[in-house]
Backbone bond lengths (Angstrom), bond angles and torsions (degrees), N, CA, C in turn:
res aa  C-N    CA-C-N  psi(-1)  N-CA   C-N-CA  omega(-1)  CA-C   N-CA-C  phi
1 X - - - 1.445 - - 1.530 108.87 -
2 X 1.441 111.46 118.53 1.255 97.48 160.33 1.676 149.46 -97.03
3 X 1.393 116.69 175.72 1.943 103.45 -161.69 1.464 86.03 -110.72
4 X 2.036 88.69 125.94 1.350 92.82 155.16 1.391 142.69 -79.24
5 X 1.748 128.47 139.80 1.485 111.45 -174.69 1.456 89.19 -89.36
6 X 1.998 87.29 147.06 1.702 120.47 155.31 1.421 92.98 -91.22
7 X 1.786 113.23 112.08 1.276 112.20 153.43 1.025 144.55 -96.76
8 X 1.561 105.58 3.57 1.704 115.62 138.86 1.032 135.04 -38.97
9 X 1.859 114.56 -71.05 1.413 120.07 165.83 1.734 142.96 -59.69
10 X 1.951 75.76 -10.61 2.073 91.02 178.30 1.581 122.33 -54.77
11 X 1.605 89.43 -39.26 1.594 95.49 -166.25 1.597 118.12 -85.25
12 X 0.711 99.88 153.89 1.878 106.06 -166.54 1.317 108.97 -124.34
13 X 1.492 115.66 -11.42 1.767 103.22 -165.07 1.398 92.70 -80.42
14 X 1.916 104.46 166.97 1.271 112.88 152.78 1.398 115.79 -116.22
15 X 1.364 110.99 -177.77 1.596 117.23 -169.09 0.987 108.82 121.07
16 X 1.863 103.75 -115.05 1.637 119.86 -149.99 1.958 100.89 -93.38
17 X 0.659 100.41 132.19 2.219 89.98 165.53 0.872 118.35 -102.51
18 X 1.423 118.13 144.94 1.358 145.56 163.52 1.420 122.96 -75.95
19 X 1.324 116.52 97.63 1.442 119.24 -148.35 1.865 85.39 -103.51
20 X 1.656 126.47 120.33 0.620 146.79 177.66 1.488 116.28 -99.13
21 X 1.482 114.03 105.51 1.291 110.27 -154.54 1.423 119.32 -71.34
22 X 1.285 109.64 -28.60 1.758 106.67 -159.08 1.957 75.55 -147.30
23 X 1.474 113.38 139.01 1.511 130.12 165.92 1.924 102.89 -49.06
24 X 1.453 101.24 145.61 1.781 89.04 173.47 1.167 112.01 -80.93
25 X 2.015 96.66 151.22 1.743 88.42 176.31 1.356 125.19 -65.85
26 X 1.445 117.86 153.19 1.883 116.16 -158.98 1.330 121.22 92.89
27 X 1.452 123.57 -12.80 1.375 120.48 178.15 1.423 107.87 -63.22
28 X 1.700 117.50 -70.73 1.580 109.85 170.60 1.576 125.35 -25.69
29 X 1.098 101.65 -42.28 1.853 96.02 170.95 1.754 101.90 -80.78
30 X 0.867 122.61 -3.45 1.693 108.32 -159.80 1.386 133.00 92.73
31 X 1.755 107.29 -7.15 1.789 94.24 -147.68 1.806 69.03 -133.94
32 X 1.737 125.26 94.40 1.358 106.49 155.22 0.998 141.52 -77.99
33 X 1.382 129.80 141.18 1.811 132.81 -171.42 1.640 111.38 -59.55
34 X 1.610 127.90 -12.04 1.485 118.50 156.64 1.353 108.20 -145.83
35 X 1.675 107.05 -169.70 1.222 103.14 -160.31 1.401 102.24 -133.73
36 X 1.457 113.51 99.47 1.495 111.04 -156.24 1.621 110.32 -82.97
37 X 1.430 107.39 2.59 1.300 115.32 -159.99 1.705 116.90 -55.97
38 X 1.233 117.06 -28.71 1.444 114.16 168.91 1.305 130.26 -81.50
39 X 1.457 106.21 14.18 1.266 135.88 149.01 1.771 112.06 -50.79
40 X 1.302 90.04 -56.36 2.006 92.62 -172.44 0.972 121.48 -42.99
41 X 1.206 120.98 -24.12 1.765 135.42 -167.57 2.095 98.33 -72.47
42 X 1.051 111.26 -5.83 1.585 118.27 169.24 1.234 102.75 -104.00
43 X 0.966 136.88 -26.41 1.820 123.64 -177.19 1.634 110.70 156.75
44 X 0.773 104.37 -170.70 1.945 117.83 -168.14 1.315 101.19 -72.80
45 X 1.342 143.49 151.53 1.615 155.67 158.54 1.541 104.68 -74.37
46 X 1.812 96.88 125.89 1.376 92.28 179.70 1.927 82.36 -139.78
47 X 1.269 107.01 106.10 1.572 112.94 -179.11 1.918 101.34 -73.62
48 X 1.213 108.07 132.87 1.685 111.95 160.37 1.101 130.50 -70.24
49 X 1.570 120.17 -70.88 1.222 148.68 -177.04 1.427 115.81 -115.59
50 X 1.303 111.09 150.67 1.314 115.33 -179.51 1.773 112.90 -73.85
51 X 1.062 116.21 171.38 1.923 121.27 176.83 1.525 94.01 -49.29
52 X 1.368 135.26 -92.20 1.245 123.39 -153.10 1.793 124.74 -91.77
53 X 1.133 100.80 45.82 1.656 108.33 161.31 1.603 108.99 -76.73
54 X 1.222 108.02 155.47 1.388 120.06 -177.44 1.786 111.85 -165.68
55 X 0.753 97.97 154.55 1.477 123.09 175.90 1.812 112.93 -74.59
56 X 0.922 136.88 124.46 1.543 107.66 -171.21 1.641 80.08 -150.00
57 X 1.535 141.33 -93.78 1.180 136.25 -144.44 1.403 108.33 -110.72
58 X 1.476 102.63 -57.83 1.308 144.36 175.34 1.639 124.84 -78.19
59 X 1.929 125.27 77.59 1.066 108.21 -144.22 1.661 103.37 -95.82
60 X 1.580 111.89 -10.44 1.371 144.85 -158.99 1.408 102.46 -49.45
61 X 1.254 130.90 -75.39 1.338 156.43 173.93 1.681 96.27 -38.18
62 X 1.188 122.19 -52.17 1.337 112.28 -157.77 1.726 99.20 -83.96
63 X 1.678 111.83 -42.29 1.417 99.53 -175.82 1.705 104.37 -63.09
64 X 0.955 123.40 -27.03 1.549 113.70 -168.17 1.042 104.06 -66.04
65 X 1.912 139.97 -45.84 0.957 150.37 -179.23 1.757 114.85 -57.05
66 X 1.847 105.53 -39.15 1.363 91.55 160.12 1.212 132.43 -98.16
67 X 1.265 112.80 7.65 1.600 129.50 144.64 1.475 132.62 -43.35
68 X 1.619 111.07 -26.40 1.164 110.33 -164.89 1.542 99.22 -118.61
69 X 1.662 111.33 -7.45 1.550 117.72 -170.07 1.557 79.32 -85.95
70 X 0.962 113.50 -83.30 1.746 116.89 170.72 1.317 126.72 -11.06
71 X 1.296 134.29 2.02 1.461 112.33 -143.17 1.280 103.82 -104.51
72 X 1.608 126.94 -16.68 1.138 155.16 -158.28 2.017 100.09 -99.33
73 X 0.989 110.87 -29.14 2.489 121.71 -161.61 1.417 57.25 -57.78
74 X 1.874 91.18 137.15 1.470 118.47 133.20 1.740 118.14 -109.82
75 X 1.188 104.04 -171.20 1.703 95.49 -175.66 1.976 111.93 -80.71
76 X 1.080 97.31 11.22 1.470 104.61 -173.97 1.400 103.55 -110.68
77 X 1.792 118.75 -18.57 1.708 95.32 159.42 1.485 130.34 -89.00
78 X 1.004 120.12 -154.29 1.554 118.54 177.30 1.356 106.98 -137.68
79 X 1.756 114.78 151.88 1.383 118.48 159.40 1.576 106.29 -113.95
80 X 1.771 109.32 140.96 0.853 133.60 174.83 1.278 119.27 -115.67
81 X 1.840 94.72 104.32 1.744 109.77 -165.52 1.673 102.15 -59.00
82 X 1.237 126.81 117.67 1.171 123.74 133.72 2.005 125.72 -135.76
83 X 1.228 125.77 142.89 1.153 119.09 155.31 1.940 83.23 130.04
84 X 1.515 108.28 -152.73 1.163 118.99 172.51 1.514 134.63 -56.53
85 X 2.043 108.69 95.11 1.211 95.92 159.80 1.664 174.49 4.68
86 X 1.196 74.43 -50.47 1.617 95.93 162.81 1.737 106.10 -86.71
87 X 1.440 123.17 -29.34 1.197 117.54 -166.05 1.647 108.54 -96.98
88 X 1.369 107.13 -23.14 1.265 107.31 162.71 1.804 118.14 -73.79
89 X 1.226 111.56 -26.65 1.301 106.87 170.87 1.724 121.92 -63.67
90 X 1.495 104.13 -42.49 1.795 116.50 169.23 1.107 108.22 -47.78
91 X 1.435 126.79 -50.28 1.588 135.37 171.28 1.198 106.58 -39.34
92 X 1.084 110.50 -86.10 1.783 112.33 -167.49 1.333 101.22 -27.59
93 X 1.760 95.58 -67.96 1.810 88.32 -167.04 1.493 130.48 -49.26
94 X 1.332 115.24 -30.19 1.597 128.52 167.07 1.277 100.28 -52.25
95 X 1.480 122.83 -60.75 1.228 117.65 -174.74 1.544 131.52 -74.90
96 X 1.115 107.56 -10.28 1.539 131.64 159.53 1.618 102.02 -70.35
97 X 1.424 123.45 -42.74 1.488 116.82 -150.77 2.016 90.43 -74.34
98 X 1.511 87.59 -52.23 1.761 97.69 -170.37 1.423 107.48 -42.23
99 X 1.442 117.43 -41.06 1.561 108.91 -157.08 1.685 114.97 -120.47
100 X 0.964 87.04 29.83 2.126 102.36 179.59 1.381 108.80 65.64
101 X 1.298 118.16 36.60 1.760 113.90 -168.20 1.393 115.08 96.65
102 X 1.803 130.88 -30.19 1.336 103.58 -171.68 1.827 125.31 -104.41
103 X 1.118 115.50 109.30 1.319 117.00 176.82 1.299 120.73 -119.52
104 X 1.008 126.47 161.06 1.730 153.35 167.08 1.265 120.91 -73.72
105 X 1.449 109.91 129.98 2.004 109.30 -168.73 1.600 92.93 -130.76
106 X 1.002 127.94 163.31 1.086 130.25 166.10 1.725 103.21 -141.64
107 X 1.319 104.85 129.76 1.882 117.99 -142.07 1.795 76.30 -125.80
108 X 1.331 127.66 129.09 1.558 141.86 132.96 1.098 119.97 -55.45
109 X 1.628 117.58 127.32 1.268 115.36 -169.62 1.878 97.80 -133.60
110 X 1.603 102.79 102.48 1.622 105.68 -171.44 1.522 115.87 -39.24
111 X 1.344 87.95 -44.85 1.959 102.48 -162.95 1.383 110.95 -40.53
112 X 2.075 102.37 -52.52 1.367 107.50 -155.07 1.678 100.99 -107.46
113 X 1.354 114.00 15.98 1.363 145.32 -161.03 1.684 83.54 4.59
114 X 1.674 109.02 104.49 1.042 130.45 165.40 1.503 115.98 -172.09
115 X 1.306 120.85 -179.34 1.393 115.09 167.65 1.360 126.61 -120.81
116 X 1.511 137.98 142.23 1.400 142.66 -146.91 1.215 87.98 -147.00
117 X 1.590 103.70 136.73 1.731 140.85 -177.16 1.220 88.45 -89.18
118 X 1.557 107.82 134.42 1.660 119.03 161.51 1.722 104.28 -144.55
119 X 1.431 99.10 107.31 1.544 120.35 -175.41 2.122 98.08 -56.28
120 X 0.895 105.50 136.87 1.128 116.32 153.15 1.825 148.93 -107.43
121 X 0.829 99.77 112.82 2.016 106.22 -176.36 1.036 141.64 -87.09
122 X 1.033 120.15 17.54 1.662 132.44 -140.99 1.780 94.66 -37.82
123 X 1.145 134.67 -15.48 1.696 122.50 178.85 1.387 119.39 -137.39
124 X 1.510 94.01 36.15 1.692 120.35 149.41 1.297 101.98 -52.14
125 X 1.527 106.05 121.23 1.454 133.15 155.32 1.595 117.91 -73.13
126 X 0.955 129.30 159.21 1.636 117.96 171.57 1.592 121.58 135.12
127 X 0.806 130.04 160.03 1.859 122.17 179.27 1.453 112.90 -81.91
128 X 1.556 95.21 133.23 1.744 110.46 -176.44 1.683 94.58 -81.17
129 X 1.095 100.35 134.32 2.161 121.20 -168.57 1.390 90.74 -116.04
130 X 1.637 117.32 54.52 1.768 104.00 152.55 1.475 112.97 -149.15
């Protein structure tokens, strides 16, 4: 038999949060498809949305809703894209809107199967190197 993790109660740090956009897929059954847990090592789990929210006609309702989960990200937490595309994109921008452009991503990297902080600027000054 296996034990399910509460990854609410896992995390212990304080500080910055890890705003987890959409629940992983498999939680409703119990059994999720990854294991975001070395995630915590950036800050506390704060889930948004459940696994199957989506964006479909009507996007109004949902940005307001992550408008108000949001309202609190400073530039010292992070979002951790998972779930629907389109809904991870609303994120950013919410989280772009709150903090003048600068937010926190936390990007999966198979190779070194870990996770890596990538600061964001959207009104970084500086020379484009391509």
């Amino acid at each position: 038999m296996s034990e399910s993790i509460n990854y609410k109660t896992k995390s212990s740090v304080k500080g910055p949060i890890v705003y987890v956009i959409q629940e992983i897929p498999g939680t409703t059954a119990g059994t999720p498809r990854i294991n975001i847990m070395s995630a915590s090592k950036y800050g506390k789990f704060n889930f948004l949305l459940p696994e199957f929210s989506q964006i479909i006609f009507s996007p109004g309702p949902l940005i307001f809703k992550l408008r108000a989960l949001l309202k609190d990200y400073r530039p010292t937490d992070y979002l951790l894209l998972t779930g629907d595309p389109a809904i991870i994109g609303v994120a950013c921008s919410i989280a772009s809107d709150i903090t003048n452009g600068k937010y926190n991503l936390l990007k999966w990297d198979k190779q070194e199967s870990q996770y890596y902080p990538i600061k964001i600027n959207l009104y970084e000054k500086g020379e484009i190197n391509e």
